[in-house]
N, CA, C and O atoms as a printed pandas DataFrame, in Angstrom:
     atom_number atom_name residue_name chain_id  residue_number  x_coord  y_coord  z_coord
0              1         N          UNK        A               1   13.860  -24.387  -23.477
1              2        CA          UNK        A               1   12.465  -24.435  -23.105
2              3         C          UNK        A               1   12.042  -23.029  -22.678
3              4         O          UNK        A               1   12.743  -22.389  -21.894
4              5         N          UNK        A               2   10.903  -22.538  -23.184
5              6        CA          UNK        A               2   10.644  -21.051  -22.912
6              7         C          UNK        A               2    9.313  -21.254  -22.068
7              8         O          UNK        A               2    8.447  -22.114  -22.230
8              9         N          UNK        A               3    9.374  -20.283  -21.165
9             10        CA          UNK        A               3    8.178  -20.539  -19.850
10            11         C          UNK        A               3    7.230  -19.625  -20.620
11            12         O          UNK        A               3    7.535  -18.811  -21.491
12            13         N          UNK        A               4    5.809  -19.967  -20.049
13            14        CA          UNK        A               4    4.540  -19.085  -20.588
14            15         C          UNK        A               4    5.284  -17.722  -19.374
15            16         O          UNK        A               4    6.059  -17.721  -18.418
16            17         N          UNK        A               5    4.508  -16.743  -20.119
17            18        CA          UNK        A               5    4.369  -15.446  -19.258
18            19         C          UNK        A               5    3.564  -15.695  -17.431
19            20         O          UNK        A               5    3.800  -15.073  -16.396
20            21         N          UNK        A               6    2.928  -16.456  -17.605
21            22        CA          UNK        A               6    2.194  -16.789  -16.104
22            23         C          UNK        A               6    3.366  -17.345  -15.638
23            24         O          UNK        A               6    3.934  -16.924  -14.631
24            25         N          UNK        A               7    3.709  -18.140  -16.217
25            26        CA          UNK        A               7    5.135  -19.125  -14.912
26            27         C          UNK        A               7    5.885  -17.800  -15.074
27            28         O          UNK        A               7    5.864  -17.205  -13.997
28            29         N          UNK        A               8    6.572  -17.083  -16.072
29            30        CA          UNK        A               8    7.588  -16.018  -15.270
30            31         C          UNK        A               8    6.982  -15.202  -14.052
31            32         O          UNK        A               8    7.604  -15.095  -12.996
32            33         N          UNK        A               9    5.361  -14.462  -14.316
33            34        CA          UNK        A               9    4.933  -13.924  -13.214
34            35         C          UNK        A               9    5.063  -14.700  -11.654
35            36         O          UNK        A               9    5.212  -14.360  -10.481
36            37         N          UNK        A              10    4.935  -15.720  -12.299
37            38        CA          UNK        A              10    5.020  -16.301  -10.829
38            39         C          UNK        A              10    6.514  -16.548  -10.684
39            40         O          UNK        A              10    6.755  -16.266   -9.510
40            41         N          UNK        A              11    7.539  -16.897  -11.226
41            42        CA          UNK        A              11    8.285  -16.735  -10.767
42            43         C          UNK        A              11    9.307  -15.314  -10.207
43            44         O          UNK        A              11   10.247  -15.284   -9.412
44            45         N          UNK        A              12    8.655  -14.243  -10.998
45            46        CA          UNK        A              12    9.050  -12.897  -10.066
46            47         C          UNK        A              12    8.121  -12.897   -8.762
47            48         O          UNK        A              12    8.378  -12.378   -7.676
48            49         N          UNK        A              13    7.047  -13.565   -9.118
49            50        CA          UNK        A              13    6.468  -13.308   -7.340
50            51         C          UNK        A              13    7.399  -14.055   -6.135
51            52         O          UNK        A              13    7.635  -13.698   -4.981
52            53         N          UNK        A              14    7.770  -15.096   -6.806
53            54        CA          UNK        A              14    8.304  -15.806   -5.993
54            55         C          UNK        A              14    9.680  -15.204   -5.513
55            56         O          UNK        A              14   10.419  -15.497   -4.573
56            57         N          UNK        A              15    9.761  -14.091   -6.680
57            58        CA          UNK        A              15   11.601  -13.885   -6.314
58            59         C          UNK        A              15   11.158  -12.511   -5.295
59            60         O          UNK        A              15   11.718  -12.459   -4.200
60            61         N          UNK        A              16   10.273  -11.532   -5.614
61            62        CA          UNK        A              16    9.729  -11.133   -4.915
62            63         C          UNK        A              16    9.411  -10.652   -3.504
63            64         O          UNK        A              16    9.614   -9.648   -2.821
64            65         N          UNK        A              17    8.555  -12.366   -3.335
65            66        CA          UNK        A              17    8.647  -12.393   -1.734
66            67         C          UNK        A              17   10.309  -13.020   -1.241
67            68         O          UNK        A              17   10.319  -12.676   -0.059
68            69         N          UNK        A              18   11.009  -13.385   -1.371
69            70        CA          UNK        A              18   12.161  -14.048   -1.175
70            71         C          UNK        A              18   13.000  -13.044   -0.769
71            72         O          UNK        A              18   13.551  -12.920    0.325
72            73         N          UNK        A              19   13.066  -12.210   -1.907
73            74        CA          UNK        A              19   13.955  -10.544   -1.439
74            75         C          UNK        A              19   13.670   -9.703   -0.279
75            76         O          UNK        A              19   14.346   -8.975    0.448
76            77         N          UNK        A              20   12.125  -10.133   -0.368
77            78        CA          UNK        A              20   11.199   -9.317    0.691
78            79         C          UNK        A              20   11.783   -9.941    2.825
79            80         O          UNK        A              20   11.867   -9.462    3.955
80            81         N          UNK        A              21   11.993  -11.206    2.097
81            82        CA          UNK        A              21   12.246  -12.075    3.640
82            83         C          UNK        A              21   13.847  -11.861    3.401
83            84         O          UNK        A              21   14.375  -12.270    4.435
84            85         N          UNK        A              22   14.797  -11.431    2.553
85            86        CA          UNK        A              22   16.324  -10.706    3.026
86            87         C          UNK        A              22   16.644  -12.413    2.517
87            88         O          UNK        A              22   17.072  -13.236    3.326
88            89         N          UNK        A              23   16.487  -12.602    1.718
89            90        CA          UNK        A              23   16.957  -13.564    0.771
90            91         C          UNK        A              23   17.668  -13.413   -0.500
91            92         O          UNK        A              23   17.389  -12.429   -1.185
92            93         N          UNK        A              24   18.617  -14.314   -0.948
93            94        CA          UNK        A              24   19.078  -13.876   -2.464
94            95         C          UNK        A              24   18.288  -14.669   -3.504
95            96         O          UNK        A              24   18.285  -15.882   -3.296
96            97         N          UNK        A              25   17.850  -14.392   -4.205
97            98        CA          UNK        A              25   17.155  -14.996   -5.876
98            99         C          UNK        A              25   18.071  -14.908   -6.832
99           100         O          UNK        A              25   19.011  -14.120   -6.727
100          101         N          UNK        A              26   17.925  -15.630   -7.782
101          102        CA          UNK        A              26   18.141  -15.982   -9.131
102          103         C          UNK        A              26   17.412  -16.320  -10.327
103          104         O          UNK        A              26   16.844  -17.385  -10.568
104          105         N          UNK        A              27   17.488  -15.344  -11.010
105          106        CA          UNK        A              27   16.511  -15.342  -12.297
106          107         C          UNK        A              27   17.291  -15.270  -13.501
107          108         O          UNK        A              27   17.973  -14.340  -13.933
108          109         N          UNK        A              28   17.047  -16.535  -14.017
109          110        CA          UNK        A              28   17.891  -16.492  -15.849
110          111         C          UNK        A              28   19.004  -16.055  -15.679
111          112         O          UNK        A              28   19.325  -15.471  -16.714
112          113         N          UNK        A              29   20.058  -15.990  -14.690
113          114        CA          UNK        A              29   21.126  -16.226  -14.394
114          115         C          UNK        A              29   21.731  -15.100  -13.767
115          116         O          UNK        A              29   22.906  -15.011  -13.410
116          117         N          UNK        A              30   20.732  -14.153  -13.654
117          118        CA          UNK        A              30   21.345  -13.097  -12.574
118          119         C          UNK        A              30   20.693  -13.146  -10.616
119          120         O          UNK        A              30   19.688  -13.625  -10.089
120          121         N          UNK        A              31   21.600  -12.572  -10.218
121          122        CA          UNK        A              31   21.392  -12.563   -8.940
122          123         C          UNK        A              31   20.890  -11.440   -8.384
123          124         O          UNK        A              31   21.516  -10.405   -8.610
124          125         N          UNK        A              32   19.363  -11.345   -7.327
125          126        CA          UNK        A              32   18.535  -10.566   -7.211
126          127         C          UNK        A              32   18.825  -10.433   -5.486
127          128         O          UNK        A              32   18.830  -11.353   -4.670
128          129         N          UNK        A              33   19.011   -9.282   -5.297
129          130        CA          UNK        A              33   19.079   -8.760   -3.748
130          131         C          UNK        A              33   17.890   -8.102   -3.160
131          132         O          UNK        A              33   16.860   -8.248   -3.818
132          133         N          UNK        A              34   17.775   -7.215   -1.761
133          134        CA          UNK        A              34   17.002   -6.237   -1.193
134          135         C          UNK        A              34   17.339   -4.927   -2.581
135          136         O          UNK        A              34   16.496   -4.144   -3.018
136          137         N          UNK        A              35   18.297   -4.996   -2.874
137          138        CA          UNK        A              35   18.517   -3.264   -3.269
138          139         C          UNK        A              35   18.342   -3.350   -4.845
139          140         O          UNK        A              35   18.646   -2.368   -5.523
140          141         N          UNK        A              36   17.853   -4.522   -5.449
141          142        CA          UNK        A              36   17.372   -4.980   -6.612
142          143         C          UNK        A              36   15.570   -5.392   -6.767
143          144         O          UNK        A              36   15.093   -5.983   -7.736
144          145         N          UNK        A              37   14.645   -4.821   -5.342
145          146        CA          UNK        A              37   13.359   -4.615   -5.305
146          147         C          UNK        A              37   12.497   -4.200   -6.598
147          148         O          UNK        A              37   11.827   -4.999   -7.252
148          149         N          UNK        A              38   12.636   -2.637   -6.898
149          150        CA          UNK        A              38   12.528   -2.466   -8.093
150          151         C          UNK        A              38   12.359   -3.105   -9.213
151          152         O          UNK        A              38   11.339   -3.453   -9.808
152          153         N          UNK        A              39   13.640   -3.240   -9.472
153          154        CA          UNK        A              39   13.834   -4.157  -10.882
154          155         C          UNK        A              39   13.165   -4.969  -10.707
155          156         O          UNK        A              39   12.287   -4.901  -11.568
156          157         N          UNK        A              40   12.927   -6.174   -9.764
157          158        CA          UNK        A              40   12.045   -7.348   -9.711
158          159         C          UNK        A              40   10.743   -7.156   -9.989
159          160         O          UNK        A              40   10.148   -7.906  -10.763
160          161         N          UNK        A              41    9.952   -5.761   -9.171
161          162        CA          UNK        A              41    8.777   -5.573   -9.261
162          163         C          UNK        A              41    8.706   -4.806  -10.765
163          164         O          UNK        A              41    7.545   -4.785  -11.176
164          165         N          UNK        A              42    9.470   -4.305  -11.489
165          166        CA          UNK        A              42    9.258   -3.857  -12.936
166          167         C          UNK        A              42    9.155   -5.213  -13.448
167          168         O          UNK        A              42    7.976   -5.524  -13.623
168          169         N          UNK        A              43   10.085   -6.237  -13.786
169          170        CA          UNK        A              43    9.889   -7.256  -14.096
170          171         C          UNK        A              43    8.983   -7.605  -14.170
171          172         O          UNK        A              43    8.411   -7.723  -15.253
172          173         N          UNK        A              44    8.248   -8.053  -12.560
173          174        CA          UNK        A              44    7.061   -8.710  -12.587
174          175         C          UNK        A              44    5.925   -7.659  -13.120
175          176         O          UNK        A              44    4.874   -8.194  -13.472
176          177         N          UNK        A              45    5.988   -6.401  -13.213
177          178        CA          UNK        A              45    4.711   -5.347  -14.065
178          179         C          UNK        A              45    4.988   -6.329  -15.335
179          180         O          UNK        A              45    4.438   -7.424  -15.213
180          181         N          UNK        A              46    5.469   -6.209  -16.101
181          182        CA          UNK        A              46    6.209   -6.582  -17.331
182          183         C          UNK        A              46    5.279   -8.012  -17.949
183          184         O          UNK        A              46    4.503   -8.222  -18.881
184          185         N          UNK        A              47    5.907   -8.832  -16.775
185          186        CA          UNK        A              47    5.442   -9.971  -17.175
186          187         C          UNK        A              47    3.909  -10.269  -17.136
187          188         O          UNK        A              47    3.352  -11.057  -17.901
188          189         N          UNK        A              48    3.176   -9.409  -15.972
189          190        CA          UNK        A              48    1.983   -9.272  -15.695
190          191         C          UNK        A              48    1.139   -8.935  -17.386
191          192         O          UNK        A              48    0.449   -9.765  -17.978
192          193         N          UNK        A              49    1.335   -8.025  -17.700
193          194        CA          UNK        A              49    1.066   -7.289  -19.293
194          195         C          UNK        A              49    0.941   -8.500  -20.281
195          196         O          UNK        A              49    0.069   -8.743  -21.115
196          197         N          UNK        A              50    2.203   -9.263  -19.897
197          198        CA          UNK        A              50    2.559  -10.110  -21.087
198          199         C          UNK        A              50    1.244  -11.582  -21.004
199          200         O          UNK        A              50    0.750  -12.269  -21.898
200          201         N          UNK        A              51    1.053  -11.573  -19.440
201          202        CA          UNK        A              51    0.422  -12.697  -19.358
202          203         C          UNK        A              51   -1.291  -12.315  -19.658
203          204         O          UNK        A              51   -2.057  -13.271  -19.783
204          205         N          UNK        A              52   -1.737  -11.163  -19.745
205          206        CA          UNK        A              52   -2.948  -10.745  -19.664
206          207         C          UNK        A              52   -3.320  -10.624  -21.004
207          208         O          UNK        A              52   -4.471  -10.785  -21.409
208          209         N          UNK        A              53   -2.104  -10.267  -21.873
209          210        CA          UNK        A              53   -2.346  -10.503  -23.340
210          211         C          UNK        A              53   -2.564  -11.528  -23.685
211          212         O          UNK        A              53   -3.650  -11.484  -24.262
212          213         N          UNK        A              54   -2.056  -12.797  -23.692
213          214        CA          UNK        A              54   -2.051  -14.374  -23.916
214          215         C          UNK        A              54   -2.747  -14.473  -23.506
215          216         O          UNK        A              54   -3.395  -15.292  -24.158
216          217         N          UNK        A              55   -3.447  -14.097  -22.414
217          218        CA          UNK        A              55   -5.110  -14.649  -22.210
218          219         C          UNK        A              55   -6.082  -13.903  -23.004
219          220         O          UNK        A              55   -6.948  -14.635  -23.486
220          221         N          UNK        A              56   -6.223  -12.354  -23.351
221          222        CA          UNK        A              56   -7.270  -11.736  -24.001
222          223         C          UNK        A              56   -6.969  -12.616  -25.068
223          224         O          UNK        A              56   -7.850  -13.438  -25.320
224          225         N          UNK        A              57   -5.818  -12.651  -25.840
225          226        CA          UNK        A              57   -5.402  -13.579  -27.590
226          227         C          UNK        A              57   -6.393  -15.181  -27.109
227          228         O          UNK        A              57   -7.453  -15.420  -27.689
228          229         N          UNK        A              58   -5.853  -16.111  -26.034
229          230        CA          UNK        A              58   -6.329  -16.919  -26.499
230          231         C          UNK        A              58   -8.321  -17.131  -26.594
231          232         O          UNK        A              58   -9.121  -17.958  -27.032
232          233         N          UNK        A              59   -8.349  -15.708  -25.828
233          234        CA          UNK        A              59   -9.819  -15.805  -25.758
234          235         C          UNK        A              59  -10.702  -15.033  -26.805
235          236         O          UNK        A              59  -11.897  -14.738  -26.824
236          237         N          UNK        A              60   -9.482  -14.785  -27.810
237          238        CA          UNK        A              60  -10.331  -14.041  -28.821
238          239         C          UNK        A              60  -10.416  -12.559  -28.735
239          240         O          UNK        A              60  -10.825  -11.928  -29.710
240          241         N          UNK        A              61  -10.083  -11.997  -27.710
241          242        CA          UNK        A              61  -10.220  -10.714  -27.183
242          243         C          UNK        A              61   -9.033   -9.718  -27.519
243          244         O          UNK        A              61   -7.863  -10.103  -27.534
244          245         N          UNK        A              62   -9.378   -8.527  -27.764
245          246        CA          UNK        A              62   -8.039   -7.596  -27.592
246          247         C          UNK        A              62   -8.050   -6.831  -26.707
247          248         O          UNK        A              62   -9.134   -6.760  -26.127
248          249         N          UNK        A              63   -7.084   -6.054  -26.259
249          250        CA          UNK        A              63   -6.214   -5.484  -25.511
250          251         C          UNK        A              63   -7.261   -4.228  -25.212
251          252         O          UNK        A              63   -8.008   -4.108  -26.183
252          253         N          UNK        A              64   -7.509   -3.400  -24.327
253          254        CA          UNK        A              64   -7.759   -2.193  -24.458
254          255         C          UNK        A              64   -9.009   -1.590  -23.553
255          256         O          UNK        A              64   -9.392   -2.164  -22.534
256          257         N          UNK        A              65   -9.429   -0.717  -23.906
257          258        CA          UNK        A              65  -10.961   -0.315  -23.677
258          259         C          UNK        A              65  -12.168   -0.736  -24.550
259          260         O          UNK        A              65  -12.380   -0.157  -25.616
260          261         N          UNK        A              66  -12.836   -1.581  -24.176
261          262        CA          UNK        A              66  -14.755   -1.702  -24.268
262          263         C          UNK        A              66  -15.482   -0.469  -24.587
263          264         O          UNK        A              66  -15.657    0.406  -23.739
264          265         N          UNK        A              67  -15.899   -0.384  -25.767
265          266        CA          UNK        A              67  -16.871    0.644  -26.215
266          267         C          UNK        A              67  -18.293    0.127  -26.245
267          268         O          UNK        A              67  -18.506   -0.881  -26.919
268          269         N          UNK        A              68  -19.299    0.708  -25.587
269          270        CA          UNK        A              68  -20.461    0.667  -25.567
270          271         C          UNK        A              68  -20.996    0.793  -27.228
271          272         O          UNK        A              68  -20.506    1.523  -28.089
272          273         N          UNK        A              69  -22.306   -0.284  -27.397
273          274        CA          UNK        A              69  -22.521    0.701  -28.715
274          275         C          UNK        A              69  -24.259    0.709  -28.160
275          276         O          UNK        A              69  -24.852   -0.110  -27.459
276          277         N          UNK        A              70  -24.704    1.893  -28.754
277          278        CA          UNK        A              70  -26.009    2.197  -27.636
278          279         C          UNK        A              70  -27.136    2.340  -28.980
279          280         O          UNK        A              70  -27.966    3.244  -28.889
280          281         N          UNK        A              71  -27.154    1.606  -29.997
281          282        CA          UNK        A              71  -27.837    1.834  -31.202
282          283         C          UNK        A              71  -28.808    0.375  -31.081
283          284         O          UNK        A              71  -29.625    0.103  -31.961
């Protein structure tokens, strides 16, 4: 079963704050510490991207900068 990009974001948020309170996480089968911050928050950049695309796609929209047209 493959999660949408929003459930992974949320689940790095979740791993996230967890690390943040000196907790251990687990994601897709690795184990996430304090000194594994980073990586989590690249992750969650990552997944963020991924989920903002699937929404511009399902809305018809692409990716990018808005050009004015002034004609």
């Amino acid at each position: 079963m493959s999660k949408t990009a929003q459930a992974m974001v949320d689940l790095y948020i979740e791993a996230e704050i967890d690390v943040l309170a000196g907790k251990t996480t687990v994601i897709n089968g690795r184990q996430f510490t304090a000194e594994n911050l980073q990586e989590i928050r690249a992750g969650r950049q990552e997944w963020e991207r991924r989920a903002t695309a699937e929404t511009l796609k399902a809305a018809g929209k692409r990716p990018g900068p808005a050009y004015a047209n002034f004609n």
